[in-house]
C-alpha positions in Angstrom: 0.0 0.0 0.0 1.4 3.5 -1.2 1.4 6.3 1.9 -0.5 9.4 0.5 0.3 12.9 0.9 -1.2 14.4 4.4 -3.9 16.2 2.1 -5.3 13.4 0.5 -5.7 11.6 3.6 -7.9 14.0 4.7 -9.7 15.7 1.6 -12.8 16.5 3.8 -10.7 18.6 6.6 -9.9 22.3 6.1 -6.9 23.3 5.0 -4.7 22.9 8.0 -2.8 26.4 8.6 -1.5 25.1 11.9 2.5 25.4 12.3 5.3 23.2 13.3 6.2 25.4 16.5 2.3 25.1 17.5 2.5 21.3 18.4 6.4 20.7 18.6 8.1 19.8 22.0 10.1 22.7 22.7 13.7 22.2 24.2 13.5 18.5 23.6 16.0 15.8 25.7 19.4 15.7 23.6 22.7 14.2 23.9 26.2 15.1 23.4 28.2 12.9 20.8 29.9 11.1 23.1 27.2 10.3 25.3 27.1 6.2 25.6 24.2 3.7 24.4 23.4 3.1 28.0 23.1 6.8 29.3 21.3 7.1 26.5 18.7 4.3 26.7 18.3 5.7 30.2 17.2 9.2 28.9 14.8 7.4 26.7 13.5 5.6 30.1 13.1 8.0 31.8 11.5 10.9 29.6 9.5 8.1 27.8 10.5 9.1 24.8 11.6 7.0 21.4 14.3 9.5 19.7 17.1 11.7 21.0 19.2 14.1 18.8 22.6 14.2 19.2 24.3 17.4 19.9 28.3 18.2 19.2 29.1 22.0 19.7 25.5 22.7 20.2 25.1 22.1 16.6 22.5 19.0 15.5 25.0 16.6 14.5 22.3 13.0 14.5 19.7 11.3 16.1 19.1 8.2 18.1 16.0 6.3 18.1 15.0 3.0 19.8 15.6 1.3 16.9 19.5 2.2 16.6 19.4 1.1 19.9 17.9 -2.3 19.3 20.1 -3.0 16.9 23.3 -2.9 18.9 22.0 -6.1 20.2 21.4 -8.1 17.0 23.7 -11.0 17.3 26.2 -11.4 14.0 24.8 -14.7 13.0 27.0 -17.8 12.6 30.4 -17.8 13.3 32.5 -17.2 9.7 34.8 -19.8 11.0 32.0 -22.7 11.5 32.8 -25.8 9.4 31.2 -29.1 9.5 33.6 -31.4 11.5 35.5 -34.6 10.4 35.9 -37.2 12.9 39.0 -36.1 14.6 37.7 -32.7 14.4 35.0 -33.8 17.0 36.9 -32.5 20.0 37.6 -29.1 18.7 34.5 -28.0 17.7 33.4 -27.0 21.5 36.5 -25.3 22.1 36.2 -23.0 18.6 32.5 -22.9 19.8 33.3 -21.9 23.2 35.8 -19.2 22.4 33.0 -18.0 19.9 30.7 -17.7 22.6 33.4 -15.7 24.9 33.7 -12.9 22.3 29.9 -12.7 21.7 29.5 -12.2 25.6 31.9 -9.9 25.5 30.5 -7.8 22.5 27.1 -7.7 24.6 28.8 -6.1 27.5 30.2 -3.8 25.6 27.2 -2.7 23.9 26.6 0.5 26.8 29.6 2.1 26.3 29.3 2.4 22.5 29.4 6.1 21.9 26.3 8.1 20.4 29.1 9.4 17.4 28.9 5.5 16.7 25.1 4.9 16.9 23.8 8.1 15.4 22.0 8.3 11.8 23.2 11.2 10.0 22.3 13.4 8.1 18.9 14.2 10.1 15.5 14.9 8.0 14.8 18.1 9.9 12.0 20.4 9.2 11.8 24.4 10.7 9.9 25.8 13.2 7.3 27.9 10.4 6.7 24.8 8.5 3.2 23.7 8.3 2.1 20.5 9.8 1.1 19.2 6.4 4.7 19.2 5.7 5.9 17.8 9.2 3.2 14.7 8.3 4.4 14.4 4.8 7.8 14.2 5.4 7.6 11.6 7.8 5.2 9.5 5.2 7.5 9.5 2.7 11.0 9.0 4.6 9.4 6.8 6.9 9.7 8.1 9.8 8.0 9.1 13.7 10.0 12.6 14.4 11.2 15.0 12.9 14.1 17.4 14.7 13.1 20.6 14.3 16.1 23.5 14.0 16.7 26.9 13.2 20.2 27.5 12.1 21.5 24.0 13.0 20.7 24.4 16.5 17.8 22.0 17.8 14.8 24.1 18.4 12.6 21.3 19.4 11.1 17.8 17.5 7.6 17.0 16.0 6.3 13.4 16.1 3.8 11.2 14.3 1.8 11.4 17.5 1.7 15.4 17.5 0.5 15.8 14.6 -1.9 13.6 15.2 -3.5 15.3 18.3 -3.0 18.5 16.7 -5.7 17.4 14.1 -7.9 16.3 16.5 -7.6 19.2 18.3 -8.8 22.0 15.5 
């Protein structure tokens, strides 16, 4: 199924004349580049939130959903190495396996202190503050996608989501 254009979801509504700044959060949660996956899974915790932009020099320099987040802990499959043993090969096979099973153990601690600089998309569909909502909604249709960063300059002036907009149309 092909997403439509916010207008032709809606043929019977008004012409919406609302603006981005109307419904945005204002001064949303960020984080600094170097922030790590676990400080900032814990800002997503505790503000209940599903996206973070990252920040380096005050400048909009990514974002971080739950998703990227996820991801860090999406195992690398089967082992390159793995070969179907001969007979005298019987005996090694738990020992490579074992080993294999250290470094995966190992990659999953490491997982929280992988910096944001290293889990970040980039670059950031962003949308200004005197954008209309239309826009905000059609954006995210067509790039697939629940937020929008919303800047001025480069500088994060606040973020839009899916859920917004939505209650902004209900609202009118």
């Amino acid at each position: 199924m092909k997403d439509l254009p916010f207008r032709e979801c809606f043929p019977e509504k008004p012409v919406i004349t609302m603006k981005v700044h109307d419904v945005m959060t204002k001064n949303p949660v960020v984080c600094d580049v170097s922030d790590t996956a676990s400080t900032i899974a814990g800002l997503m915790r505790k503000n209940r939130i599903g996206g973070i932009p990252v920040i380096r020099d005050s400048l909009l320099a990514g974002i971080i959903t739950e998703t990227d987040i996820l991801q860090l802990l999406k195992s690398p499959g089967p082992s390159d190495d793995l070969w179907l043993p001969s007979p005298l090969e019987v005996i090694e096979l738990p020992i490579r396996e074992f080993i294999n099973w250290e470094n995966t153990k190992k990659a999953l601690s490491d997982i929280g202190s992988v910096p944001a600089r290293d889990i970040m998309k980039h670059p950031v569909i962003t949308i200004t503050p005197d954008a209309d909502i239309e826009t905000a909604a059609d954006l995210m249709l067509t790039h697939k996608i629940n937020r929008l960063v919303v800047v001025s300059d480069e500088k994060v002036d606040g973020i839009i989501t899916r859920q917004d907009i939505v209650w902004s149309v209900g609202r009118e």
